[in-house]
Structures are given as C-alpha cells and as structure tokens.
C-alpha positions in Angstrom: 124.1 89.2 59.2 121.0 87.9 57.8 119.6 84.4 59.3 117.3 82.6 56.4 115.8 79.1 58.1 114.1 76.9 55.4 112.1 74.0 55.9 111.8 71.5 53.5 108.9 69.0 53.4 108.3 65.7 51.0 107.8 66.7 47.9 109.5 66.4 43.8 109.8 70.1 44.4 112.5 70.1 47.5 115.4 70.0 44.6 114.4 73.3 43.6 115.8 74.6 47.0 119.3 73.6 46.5 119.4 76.7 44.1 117.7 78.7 46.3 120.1 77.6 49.7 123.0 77.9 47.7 122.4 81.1 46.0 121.7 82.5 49.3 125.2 81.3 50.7 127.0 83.1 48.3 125.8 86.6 49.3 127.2 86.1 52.4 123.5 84.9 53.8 123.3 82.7 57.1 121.3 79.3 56.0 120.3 76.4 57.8 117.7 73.5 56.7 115.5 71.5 58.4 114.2 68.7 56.6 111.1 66.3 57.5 111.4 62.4 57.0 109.9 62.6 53.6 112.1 65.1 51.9 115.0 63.3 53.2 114.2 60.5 50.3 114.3 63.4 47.7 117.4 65.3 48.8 120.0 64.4 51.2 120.6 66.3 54.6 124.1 66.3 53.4 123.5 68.2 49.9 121.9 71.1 51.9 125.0 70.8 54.8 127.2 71.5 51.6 124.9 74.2 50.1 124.7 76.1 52.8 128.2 75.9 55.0 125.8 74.9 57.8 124.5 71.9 59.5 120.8 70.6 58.1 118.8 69.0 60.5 116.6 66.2 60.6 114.2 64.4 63.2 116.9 63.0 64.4 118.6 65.6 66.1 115.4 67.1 67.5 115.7 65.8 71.1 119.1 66.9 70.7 119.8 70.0 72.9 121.3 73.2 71.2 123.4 74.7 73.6 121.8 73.2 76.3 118.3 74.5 75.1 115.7 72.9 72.3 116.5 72.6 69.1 113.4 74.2 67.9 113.3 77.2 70.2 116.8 77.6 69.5 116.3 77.5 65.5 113.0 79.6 66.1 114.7 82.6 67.6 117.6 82.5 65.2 116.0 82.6 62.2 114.8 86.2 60.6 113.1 85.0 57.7 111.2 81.1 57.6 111.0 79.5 54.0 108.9 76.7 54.1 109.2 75.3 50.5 108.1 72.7 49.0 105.0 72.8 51.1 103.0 69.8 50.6 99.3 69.0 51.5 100.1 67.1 54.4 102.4 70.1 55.9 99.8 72.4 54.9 97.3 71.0 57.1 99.5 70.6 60.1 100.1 74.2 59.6 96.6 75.3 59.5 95.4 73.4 62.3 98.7 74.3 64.7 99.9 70.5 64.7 103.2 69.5 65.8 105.0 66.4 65.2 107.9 67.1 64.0 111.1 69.5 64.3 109.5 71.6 61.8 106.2 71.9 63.1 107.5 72.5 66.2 110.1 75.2 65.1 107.3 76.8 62.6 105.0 77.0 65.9 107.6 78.3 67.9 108.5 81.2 65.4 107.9 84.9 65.8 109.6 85.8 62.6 107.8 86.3 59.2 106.9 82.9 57.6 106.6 82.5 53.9 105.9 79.2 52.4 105.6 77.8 48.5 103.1 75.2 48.0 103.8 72.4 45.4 101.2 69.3 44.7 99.7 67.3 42.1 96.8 69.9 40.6 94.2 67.4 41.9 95.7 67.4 44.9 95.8 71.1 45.1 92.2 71.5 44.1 90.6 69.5 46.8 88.2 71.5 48.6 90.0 70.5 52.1 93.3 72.1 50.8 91.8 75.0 49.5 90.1 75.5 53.0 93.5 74.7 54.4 95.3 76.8 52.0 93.3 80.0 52.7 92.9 79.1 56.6 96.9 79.4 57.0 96.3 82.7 54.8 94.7 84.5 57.5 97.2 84.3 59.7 99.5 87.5 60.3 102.6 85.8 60.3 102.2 83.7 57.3 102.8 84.8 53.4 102.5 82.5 50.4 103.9 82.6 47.2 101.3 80.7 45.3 101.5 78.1 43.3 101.7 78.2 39.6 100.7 76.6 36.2 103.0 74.2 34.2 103.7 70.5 33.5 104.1 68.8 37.0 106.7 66.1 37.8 103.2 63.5 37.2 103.0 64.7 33.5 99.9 66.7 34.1 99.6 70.1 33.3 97.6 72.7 35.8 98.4 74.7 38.7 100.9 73.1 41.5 103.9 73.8 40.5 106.0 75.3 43.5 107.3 78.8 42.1 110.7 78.8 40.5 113.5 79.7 42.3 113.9 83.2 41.4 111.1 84.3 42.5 111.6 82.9 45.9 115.2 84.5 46.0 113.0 87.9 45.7 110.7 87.4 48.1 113.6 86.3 50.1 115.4 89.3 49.8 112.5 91.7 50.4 111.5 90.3 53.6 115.2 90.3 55.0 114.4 94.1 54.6 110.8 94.7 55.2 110.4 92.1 58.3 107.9 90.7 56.5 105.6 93.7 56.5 102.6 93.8 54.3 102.0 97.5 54.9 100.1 98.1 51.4 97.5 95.4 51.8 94.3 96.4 50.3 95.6 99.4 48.4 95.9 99.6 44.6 99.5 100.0 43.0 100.1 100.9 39.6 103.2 101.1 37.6 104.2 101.5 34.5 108.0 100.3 33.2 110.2 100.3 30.3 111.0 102.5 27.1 108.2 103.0 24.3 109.1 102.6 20.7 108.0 105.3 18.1 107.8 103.4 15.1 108.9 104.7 11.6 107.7 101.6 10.1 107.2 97.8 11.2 111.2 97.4 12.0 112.5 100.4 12.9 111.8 102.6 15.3 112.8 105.8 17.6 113.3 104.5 21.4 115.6 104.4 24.2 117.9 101.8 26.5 115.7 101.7 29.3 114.8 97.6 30.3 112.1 98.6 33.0 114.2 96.4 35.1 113.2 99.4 38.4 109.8 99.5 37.2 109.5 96.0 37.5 110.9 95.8 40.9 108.5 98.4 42.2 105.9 96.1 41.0 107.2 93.3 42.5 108.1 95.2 46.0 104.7 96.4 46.4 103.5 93.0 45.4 105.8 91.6 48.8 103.9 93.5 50.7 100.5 92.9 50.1 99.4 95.3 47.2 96.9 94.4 44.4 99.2 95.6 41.1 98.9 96.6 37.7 102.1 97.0 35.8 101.8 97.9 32.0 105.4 97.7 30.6 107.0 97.1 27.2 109.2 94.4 29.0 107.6 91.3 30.3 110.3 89.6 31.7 111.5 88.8 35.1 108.1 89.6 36.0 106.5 87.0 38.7 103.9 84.6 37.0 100.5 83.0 38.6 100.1 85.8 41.1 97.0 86.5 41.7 97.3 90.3 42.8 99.2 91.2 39.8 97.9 92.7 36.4 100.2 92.6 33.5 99.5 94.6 30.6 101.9 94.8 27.3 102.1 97.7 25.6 105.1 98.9 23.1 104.3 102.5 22.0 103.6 106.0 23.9 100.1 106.2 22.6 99.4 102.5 24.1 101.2 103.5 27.3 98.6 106.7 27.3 95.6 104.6 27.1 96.7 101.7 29.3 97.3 104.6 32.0 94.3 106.4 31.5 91.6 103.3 32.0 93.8 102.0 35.2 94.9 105.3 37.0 90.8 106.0 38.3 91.8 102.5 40.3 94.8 103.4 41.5 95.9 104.1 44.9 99.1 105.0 44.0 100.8 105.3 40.8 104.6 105.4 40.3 105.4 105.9 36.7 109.0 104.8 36.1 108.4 104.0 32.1 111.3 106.3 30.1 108.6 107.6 27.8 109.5 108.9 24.5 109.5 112.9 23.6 109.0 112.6 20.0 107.9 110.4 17.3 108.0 110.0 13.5 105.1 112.0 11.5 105.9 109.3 9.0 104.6 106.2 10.1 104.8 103.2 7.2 102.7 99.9 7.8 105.1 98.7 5.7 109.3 98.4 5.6 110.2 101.1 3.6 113.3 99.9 1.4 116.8 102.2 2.6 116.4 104.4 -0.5 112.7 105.6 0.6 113.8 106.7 4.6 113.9 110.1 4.6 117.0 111.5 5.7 115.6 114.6 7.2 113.0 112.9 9.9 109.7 114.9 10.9 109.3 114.9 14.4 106.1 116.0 16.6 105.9 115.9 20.2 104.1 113.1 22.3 101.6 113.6 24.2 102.7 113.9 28.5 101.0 111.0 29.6 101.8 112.3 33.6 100.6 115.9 32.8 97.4 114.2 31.7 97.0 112.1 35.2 97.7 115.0 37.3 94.5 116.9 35.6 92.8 113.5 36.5 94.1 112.8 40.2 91.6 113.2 42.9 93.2 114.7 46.1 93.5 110.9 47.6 95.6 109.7 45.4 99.4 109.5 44.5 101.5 110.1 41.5 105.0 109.9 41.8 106.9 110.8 38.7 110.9 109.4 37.9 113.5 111.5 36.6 116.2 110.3 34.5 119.3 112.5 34.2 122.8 113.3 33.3 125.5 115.4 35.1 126.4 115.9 38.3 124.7 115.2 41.7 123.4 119.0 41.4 122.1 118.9 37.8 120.4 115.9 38.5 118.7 117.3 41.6 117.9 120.5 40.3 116.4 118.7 37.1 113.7 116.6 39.1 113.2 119.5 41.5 111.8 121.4 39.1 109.9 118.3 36.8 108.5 118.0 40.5 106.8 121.7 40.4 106.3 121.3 36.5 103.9 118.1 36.5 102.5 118.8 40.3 103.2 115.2 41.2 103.4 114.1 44.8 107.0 113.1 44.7 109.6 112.3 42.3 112.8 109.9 42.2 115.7 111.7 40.9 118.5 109.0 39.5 121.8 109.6 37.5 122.0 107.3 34.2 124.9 108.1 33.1 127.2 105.8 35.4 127.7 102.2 35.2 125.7 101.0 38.4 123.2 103.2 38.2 122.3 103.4 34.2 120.1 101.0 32.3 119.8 98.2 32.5 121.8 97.4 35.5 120.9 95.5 38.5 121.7 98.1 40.8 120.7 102.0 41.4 121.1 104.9 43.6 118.5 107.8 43.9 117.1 110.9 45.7 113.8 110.8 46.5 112.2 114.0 46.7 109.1 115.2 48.3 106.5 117.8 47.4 106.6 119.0 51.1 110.2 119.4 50.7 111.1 116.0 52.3 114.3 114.3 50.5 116.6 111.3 51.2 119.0 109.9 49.4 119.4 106.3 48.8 122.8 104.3 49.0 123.6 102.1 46.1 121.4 99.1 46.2 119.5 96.7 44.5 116.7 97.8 42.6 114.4 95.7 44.4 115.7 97.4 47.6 115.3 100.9 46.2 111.6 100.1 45.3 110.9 99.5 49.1 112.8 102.2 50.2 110.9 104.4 47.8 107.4 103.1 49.5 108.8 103.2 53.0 109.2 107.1 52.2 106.2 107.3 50.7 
C-alpha cells in the first residue's frame, strides 16, 4: 500500500488539503499529516485525523517516541511520497537553507523519498527577490519538485501569481509519483502531443467529427510534464489541462487542417512526438461560412480525404527523433493488434499504441484504458487496465 506524508505549513491555502487528504483516503491511500504551529490556526489537527483515518501530528508530539524511535525518522522512512503544501515563504526558506526547527523540517530533512511541494503567498510576497532566490535554490535539489504557483484572486483580494495549485492537480502529481518514484527521467527533452477529435465543418454549426475527449492525450501531456519534460500539447480540448506551468505549451486548434499546421511548425522541436489526436479521414467539399437553413444541406454529402498529418512528419523526422502513432480499433484482441501492426509498418513510426474503443473502460471518454504497445523492433507489452494517467507513464517507461 501506498504511504502519502503531507506537511502542512501556515497559510489560507492549508484548507485546500482537506480535499486532497481525503480524496486520497478513499482510494485506499495511507495518509498521515503533520502540521506546523501556524497551520494549526487555519485547520485543526483533528479535521485531517478524520480525513485521513490516521493520526495528524503536531509539535507537540515531536519528542514523542514512535515505537521507541523518533518521530521524524520514523515518519521519514514511512512515507513514499512527501507533499508539502501550502508552502509558505517562511517554510520555503527553511527549506533552502536545510533549517530545522520543527517536526517538519526535521522529517523533510530526514527524508529520502521524492519531495514535492505547492507554494502559496501573497504575489508580493512571492515576488521578492529573496523568495525567488529561495524558490529556485530548493529547485536544484534532486529530491525536490514543485508544482508552481498560479495566477488568480488571492485570499488578500489581489490578483497575480500565488495561488497554491488547485487540488486536482496535486492529486495528479500525487498519483504519478506513487508510480514513478518521483523520477524526472525526461528532463531537458522536448515532448509533443497532440489530443482530441478534429471537427470537419459543413458550415458554422455543424460539423463531421468523432467521440474522442483527448482525455489520454492529455494525460501523456501531463505524465511527461511529472517528469520533467518541456511540453507542447495542441488539442481541440482544453480542459483538465494543468494551468501556470511553466514547461507546458498549449495550443487550441479544432479542425484537421489546423492540427496539420500546429504539427508541422512544433514537430522540428520535438524530441518526441506521440500523436494520440483521433484525426478525421474525410471532410465536407462543401464548406458554408454561413448556417445553411435544413432545406439547403445536401443530402448526398461530398467527401474528399484529409490530408495524413503522421505520413507528413515521418517524411520530416530526422533519425533522432520519435514519432509514436495511436491506434484506435474495434474487434477482438487480434483485430486490434493486427490493425496497428500493420499502421506501424504503413506510417514507419517508431512505435504505436494499439487500444480497443469499443468497450466501456477502455472507449472514449472514460477515465480508464488498456493497451498494447508495440515496438518497431518487434518489442510489445501489454498494459493492465489502468488510469490513463498511468498508461501515459507506462507508455514512456517503454519508450
């Protein structure tokens, strides 16, 4: 079982955790809190005690032996994964200069585990030239990873950056470093992805398209974003997409034609490219810049073919780079392999990701998926059903 240890200093921002402790608890996630004097006048020790099914500790109890051992090497070498959120200023510079006051200072500096931490303060605050020195000090350390902070209105009124991320996105993070370890094995490599379903329009309201939600796009942008990637992601979806990260590109498109040219400028950049959009095959000939009343649609539709926007990258890949294709089928375990197998050898892509879409955990728009990922060596593996954000690593820990 998973051990999540989150430490919760002074700030506005510490009642954001309850959602995040308690959301943990209910997937069956072990949870304990330590909380520093200050946060104890924003929430309770005994809110997160109730959250979480486990004791929260306090200053109090740290010269109270665990099991006959300290409390903070004892919490230290249980945890797998360290939240520290809110972070404020002052913890922030404790933690860049390796002070320790407190039991989570002292648990923090006793830690092997991966660390990540969420930073909330005033913008002012956040802005000070001592922070930011702070803020990127603690940033060069292996163990550490922040989720930054973002821009909205602050509990102060003001608006600007400072807000501590929302809890979501921390639940993600959460959830891919109880499976990496915290790795950030793609830092300083280019990721790009594209995600969703393009919309062929026949005029401005109706249009030829498909069910896909780019929800596994998205999580393969957000996957290589845990660990450490610079990413672009052009998708016709922009939701659940993390905001105020600094290493991630977002570019909306709706159409195949503005999928083609997104891909074209960004792929040169690219590292590695994993296109998981569902791309359409045809489009209207007929294309009205105006709504044609019901009586003027024609009933018999000319079609023409799109463009293949992956056909078009693999002429432009240069040996160092990698295109991995997805392929979206119907019928059995067989038809689907065969299908991608030979979409594989078609394109000349690196790899490809085979998945079923015609079952109701691994379709669109679901929150889970199952796949085979196949090689152009010949490597394959297939995945158990999962979380899409859990595929998306798998799917870069076999690339």
């Amino acid at each position: 079982m998973n051990h999540v240890l989150i430490g919760i200093s002074g700030g506005i921002a510490a009642y954001k955790v309850c959602e995040v402790v308690s959301s943990l608890a209910k997937r069956g996630i072990k949870v304990r809190v330590i909380l520093t004097r200050s946060a104890s006048e924003f929430v309770t020790p005994l809110t997160f005690a109730t959250l979480s099914r486990q004791p929260a500790y306090t200053d109090a109890d740290f010269w109270q032996p665990s099991n006959g051992r300290p409390l903070h090497i004892e919490l230290a070498e249980w945890a797998d994964v360290i939240l520290l959120a809110p972070m404020t200023a002052n913890t922030l510079a404790k933690v860049a200069y390796g002070m320790a006051d407190n039991l989570l200072t002292n648990t923090l500096l006793a830690a092997e585990c991966p660390i990540l931490f969420a930073p909330a303060m005033n913008t002012m605050m956040w802005l000070q030239p001592t922070v930011q020195e702070n803020w990127h000090k603690v940033l060069t350390f292996p163990k550490y990873t922040a989720i930054a902070p973002t821009d909205g209105i602050l509990a102060c009124d003001a608006v600007g950056t400072g807000r501590m991320a929302e809890p979501e996105i921390i639940l993600e993070y959460l959830e891919s470093f109880l499976f990496t370890q915290g790795k950030q094995d793609l830092q300083g490599k280019k990721i790009l992805v594209n995600a969703g379903g393009t919309r062929e329009f026949i005029d401005p309201v109706r249009f030829i398209g498909n069910p896909s939600t780019g929800k596994q796009g998205i999580a393969i942008a957000k996957a290589a974003l845990h660990r450490g990637a610079k990413v672009t992601l052009i998708t016709t979806s922009s939701s659940s997409i993390p905001l105020g990260e600094v290493s991630l590109s977002v570019r909306a498109v709706r159409t195949s034609a503005e999928m083609h040219q997104a891909m074209l400028e960004e792929f040169p950049n690219a590292d590695i490219t994993i296109a998981a959009a569902a791309v359409g095959d045809v489009r209207s000939k007929m294309q009205s810049d105006r709504k044609l009343p019901k009586s003027e649609i024609p009933l018999n539709l000319e079609l023409e073919y799109i463009p293949d926007i992956i056909a078009d990258l693999t002429t432009r890949k240069r040996p160092e780079q990698i295109l991995v294709g997805f392929a979206a089928q119907t019928g059995t375990e067989a038809e689907v392999l065969a299908a991608a197998q030979e979409k594989l050898a078609r394109k000349g892509l690196d790899a490809i990701v085979a998945n079923a879409v015609n079952t109701s955990l691994t379709g669109f728009g679901t929150d889970t998926n199952q796949a085979i990922f196949i090689h152009k060596e010949g490597h394959e593996q297939t995945t158990p059903l999962c979380s899409k954000l859990e595929l998306a690593h798998r799917l870069f820990d076999f690339l």
